[in-house]
N, C-alpha and C positions, 0 to 999 in steps of 0.2 A: 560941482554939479548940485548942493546941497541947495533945497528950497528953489529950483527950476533958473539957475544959474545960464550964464550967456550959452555957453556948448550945450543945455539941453534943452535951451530955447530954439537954437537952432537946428537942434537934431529934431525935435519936434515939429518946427515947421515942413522941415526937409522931408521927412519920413510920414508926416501927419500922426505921430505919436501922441496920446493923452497917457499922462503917467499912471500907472495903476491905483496909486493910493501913496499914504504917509509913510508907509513902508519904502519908496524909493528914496526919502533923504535919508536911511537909516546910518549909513557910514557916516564916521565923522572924516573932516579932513587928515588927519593923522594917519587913520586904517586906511583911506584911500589914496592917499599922495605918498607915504614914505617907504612902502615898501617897494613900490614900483622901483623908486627912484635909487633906493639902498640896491636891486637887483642889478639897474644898468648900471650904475657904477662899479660895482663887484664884477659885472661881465666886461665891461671900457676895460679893467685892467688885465682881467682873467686871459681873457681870450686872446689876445696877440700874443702873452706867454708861451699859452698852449701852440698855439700856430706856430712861432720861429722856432719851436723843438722841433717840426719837423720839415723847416727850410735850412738850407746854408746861410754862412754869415754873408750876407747882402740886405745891401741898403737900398737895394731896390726891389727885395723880395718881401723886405719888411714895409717898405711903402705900399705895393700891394695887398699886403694882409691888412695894414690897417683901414686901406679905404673899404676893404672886404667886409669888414669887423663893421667901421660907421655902418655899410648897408644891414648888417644883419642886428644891429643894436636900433635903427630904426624901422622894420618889420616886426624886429620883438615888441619894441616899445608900442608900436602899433596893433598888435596881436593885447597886449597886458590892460593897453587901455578900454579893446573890446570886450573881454571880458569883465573890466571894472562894471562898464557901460551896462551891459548883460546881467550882471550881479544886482544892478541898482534898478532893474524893473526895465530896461530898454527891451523890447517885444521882438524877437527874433528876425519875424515874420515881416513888419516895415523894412528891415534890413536888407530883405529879401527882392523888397520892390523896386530898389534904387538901388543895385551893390557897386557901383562905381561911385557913387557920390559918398555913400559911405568906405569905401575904404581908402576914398582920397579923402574924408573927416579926417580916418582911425591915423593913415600914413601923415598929415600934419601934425596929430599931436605926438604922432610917434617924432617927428624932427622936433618938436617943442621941447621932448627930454634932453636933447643934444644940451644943451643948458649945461645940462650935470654931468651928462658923460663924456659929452667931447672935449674939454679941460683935460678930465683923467686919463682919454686914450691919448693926446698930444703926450702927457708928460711920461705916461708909458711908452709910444713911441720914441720920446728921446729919452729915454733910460733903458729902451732897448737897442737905439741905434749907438749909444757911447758904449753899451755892453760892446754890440758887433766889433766898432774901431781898435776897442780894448783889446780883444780878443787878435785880431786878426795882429794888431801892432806885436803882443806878443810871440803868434807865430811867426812872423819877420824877422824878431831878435834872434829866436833858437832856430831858425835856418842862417842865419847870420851867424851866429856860435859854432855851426855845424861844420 
């Protein structure tokens, strides 16, 4: 968004926004892209963890969480970029006039983070699903021993 970039050209139009002043390009790319992006990745992996500790070993319960997990990593992402937006001078109150055009902005760029997180949740998904077969083949063997 630095220096009135395409998304606050068009929040601007959308909303009838005038930026407040020089203080809205203050973030640089750095402080406003990386952290986001370091968050949803850390959650792509986190979170399916946390969730199959408290399903059974199924691969169908783990497909579930993860599509569960994509929707809740694009709300967040959508949620992070509004308050980016918010931080960088966007005026509440426009936001107010339109809230369906904006939060179908916030929820695009929320799917626009999929970029970086949905790689990590696939590959955590399949190193949770080899976990589950792992698991489950060993109990087979020691009812098999038994």
């Amino acid at each position: 968004m630095k220096g009135g970039g395409l998304e606050a050209r068009h929040l601007r139009r959308w909303f009838a926004i005038a930026p407040r002043g020089p203080h809205v390009a203050a973030m640089g790319w750095a402080q406003e892209t990386l952290p986001p992006l370091i968050l949803m990745g850390a959650l792509a992996v986190i979170l399916p963890r946390i969730f199959m500790r408290f399903v059974g070993l199924s691969l169908t319960a783990l497909a579930q969480w993860l599509v569960i997990t994509a929707g809740m990593l694009v709300v967040i992402g959508a949620g992070v970029f509004a308050v980016i937006y918010l931080r960088e001078g966007l005026d509440a109150d426009a936001l107010a006039g339109r809230p369906l055009a904006a939060a179908w902005h916030f929820v695009r760029l929320g799917f626009s983070t999929a970029l970086i997180w949905l790689p990590l949740l696939l590959l955590t998904g399949l190193q949770l699903a080899m976990r589950i077969e792992r698991l489950k083949g060993e109990a087979m063997a020691a009812r098999d021993k038994s």
